[in-house]
Backbone as ProteinMPNN parsed JSONL, in Angstrom:
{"seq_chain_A": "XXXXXXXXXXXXXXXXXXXXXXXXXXXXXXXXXXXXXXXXXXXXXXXXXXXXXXXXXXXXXXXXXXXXXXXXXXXXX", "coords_chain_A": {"N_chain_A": [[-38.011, 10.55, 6.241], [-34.669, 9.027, 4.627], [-33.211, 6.268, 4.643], [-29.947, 5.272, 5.554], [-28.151, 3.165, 3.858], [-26.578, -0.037, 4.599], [-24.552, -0.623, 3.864], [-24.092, 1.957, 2.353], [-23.067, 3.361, 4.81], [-20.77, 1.347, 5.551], [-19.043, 2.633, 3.831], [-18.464, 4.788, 3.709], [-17.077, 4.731, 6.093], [-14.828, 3.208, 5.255], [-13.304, 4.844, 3.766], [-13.092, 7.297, 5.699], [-11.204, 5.93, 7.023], [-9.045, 5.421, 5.465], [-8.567, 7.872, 4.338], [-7.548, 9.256, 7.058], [-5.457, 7.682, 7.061], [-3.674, 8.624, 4.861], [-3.418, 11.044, 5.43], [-2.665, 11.51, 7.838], [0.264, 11.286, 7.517], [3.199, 13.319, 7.83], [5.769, 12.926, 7.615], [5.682, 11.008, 6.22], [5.325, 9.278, 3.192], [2.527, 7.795, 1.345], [1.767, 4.846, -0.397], [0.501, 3.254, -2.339], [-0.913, -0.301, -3.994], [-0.676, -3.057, -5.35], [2.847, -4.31, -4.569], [6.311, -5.484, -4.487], [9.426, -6.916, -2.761], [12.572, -8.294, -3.963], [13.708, -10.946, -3.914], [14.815, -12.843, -0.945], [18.069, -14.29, 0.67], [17.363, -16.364, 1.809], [14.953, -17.529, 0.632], [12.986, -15.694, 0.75], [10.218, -13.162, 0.504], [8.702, -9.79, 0.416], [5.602, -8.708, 0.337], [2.744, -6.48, -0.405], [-0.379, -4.087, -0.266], [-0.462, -1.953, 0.746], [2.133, 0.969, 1.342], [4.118, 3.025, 3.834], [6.151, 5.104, 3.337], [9.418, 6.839, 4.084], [10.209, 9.899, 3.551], [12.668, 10.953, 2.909], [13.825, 8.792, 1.769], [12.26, 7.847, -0.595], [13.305, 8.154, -3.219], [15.06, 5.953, -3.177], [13.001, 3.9, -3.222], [11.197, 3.289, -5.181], [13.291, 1.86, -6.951], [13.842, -0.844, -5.119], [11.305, -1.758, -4.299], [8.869, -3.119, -6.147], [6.745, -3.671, -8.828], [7.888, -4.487, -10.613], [9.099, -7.127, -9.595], [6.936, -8.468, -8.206], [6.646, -10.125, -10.4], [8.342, -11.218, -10.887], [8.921, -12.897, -8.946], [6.667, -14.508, -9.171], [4.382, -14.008, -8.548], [1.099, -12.861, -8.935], [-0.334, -9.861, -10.89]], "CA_chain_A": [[-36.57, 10.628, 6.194], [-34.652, 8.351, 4.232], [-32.451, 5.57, 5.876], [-28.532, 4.788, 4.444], [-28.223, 1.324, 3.955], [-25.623, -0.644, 5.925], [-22.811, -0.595, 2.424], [-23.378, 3.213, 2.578], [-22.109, 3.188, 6.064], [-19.794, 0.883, 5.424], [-17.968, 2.681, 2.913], [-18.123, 6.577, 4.493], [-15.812, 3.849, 7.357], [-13.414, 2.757, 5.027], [-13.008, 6.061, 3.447], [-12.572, 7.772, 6.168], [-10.11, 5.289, 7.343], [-8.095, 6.097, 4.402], [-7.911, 9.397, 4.606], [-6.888, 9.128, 8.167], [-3.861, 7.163, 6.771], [-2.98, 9.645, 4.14], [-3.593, 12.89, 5.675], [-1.74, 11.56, 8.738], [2.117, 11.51, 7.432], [4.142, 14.268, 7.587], [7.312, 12.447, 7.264], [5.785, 9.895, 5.089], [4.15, 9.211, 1.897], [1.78, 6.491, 1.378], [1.972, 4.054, -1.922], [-0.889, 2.25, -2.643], [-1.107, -1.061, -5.0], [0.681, -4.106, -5.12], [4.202, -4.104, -4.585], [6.827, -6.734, -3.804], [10.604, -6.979, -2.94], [13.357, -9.288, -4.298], [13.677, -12.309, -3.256], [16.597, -12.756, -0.088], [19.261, -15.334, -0.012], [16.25, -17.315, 2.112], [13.931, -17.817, -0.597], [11.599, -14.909, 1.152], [9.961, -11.454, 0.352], [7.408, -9.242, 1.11], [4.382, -7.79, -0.559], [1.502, -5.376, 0.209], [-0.893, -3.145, -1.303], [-0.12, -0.427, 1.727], [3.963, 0.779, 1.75], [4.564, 4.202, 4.561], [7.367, 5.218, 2.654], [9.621, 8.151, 4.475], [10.379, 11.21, 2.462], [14.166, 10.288, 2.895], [14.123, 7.048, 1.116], [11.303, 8.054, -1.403], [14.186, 8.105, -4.401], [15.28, 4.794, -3.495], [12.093, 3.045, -2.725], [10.766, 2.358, -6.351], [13.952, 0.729, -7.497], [13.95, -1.631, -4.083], [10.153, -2.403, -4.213], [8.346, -2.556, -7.005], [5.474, -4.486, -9.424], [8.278, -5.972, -11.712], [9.807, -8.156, -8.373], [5.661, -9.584, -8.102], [6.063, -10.796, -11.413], [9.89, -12.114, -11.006], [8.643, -13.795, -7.797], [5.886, -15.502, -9.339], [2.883, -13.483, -7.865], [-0.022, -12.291, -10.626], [-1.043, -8.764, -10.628]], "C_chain_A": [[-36.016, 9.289, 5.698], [-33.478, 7.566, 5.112], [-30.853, 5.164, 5.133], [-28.315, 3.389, 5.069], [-26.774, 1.025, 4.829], [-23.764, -0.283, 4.685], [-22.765, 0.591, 2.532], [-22.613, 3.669, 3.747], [-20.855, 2.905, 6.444], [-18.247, 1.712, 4.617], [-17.819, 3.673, 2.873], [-17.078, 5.921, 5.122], [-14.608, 3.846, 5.996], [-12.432, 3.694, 4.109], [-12.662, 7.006, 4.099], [-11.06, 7.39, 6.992], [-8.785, 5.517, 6.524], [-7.832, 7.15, 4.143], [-7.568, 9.97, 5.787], [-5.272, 8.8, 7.894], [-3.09, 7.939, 6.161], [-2.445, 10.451, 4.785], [-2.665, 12.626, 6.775], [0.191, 12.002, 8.632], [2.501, 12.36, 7.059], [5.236, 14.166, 6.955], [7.424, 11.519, 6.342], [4.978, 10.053, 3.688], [3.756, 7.664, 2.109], [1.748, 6.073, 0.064], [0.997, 2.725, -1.578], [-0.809, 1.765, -3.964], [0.118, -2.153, -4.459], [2.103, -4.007, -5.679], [5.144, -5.531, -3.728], [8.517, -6.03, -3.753], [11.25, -7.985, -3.377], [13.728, -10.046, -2.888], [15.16, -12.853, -2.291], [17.125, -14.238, -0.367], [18.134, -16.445, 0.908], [15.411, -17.895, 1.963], [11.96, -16.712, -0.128], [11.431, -13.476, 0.566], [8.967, -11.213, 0.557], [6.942, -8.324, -0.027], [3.401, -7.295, 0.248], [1.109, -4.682, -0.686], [-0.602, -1.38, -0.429], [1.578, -0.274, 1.836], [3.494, 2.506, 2.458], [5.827, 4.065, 4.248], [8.057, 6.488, 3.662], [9.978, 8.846, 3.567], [11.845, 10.958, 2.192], [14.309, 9.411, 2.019], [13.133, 6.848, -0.382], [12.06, 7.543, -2.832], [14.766, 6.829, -4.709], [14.04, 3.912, -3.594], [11.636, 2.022, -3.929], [11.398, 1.909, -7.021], [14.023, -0.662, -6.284], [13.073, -2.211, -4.126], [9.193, -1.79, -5.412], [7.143, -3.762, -7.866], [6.7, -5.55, -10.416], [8.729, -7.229, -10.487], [8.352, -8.877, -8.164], [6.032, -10.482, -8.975], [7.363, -11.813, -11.366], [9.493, -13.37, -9.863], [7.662, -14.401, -8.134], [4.372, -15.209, -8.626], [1.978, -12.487, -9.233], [-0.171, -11.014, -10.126], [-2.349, -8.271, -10.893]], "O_chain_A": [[-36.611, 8.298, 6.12], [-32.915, 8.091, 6.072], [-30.91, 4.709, 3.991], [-28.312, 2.828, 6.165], [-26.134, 1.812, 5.527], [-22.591, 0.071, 4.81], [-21.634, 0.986, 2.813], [-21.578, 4.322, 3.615], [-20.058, 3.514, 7.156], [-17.039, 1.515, 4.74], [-16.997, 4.019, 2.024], [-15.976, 6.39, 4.839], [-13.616, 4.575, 6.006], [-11.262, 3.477, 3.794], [-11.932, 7.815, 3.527], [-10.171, 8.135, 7.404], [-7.678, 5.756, 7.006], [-6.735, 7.423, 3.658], [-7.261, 11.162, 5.757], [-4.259, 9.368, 8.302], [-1.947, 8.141, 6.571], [-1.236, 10.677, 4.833], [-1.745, 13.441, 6.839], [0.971, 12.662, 9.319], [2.341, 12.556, 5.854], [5.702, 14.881, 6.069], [8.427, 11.125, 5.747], [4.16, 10.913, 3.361], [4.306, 6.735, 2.701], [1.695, 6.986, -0.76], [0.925, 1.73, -0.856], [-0.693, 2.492, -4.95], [1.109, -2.163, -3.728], [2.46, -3.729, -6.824], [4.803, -6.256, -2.793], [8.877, -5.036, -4.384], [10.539, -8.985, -3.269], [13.906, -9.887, -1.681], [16.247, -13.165, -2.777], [16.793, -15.056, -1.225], [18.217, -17.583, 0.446], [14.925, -18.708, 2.749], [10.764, -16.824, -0.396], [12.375, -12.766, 0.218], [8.13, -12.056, 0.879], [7.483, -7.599, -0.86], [3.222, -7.62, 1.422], [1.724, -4.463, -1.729], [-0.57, -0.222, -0.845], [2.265, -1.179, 2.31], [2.701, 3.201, 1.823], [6.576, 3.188, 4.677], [7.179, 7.234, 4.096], [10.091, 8.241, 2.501], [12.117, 10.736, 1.013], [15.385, 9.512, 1.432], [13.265, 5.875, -1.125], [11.532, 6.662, -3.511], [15.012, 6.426, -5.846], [14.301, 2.938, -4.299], [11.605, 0.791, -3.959], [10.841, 1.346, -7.964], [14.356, -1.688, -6.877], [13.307, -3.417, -4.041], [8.852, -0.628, -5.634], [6.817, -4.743, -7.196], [6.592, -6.718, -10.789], [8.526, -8.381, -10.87], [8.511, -10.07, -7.904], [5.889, -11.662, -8.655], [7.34, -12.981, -11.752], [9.777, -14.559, -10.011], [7.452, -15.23, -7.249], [3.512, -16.023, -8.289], [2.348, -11.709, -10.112], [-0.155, -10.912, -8.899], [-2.685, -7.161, -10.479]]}, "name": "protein", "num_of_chains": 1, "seq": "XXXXXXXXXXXXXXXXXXXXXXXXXXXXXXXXXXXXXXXXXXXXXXXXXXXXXXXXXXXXXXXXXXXXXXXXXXXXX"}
């Protein structure tokens, strides 16, 4: 019998982890990749490659947060 190495293991985990996240939201959608917001009157913003978007807000979301605000803010893609 053959044996699955420790990376195949590894990476059934982080696959199933991710389709835990997906499959979970009802109310949400999930947006995967880097994404940033504009920059507040504090000189701050936020990025991630994970956004739980709600279904509500879906229409606004990708003018609010988006890949051109990485590049305005000075972050590489």
């Amino acid at each position: 019998m053959k044996q699955i190495s420790l990376f195949s293991w590894s990476l059934i985990f982080v696959l199933f982890v991710v389709f835990l996240f997906t499959s979970g939201c009802s109310n949400h959608y999930v947006k995967l990749g880097k994404r940033c917001t504009k920059i507040a009157s504090d000189n701050t913003y936020e990025k991630s490659f994970i956004w739980i978007v709600n279904k509500q807000n879906i229409g606004s979301f990708d003018h609010k947060i988006n890949k051109d605000n990485c590049l305005k803010n000075g972050e590489k893609l």
